[in-house]
N, C-alpha and C positions, 0 to 999 in steps of 0.2 A: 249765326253771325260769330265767327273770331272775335275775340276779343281782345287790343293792346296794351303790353303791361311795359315796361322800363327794365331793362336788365342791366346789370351790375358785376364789371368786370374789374379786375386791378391786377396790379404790376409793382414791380420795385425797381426796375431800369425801361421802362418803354420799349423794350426790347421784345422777343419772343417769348416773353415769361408770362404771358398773361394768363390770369386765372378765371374760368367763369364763377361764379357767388351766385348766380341764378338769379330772379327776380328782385330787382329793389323796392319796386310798385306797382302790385297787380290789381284789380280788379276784385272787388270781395266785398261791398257794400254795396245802398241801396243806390248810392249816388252815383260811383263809379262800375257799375256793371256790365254798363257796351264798351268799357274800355278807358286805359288812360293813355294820355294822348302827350301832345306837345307841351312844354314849361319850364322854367328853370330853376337855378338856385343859386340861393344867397345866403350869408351868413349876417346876424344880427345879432348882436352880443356875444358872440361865440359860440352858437347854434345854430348849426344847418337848416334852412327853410326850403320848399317846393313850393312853388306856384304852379298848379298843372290843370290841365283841361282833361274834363273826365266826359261821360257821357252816360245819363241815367236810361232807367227805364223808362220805356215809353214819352220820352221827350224826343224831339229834332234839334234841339243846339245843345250844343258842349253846355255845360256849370266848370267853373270855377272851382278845384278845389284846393288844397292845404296839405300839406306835409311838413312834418316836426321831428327831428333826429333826438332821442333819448340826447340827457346830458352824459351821460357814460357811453356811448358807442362802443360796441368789441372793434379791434383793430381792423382794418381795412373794408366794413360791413358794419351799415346801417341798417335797423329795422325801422322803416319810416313811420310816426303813428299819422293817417290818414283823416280828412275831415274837410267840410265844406264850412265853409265863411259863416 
């Protein structure tokens, strides 16, 4: 099985300057291993949040997990730290 991960692209006009940054959220624990899938983000207190739907091992429904952007972010690239509820 493939597995989906979220990629992370940016721009400084929306124009044709886009840059790929490669994965923003893959796939790499026990929770998220068939993939991450659909979710979004929000900001709380001035830190970036995910809400995203993951898929474990050996289960049939999606889990619910969590994503937390360091308070220092490097410029246009986040490293997300990943985690279930």
């Amino acid at each position: 099985m493939d597995t989906m991960s979220w990629g992370h692209i940016a721009t400084h006009d929306l124009g044709a300057g886009w840059v790929d940054l490669g994965d923003a959220l893959a796939p790499h624990e026990w929770y998220n291993a068939h993939g991450v899938w659909d979710g979004s983000v929000t900001v709380i207190d001035g830190v970036p949040r995910l809400v995203y739907s993951c898929l474990q091992v050996g289960r049939v429904n999606d889990v619910i997990c969590v994503g937390v952007a360091p308070t220092s972010p490097p410029p246009a690239q986040i490293s997300w730290v990943q985690s279930v509820p």
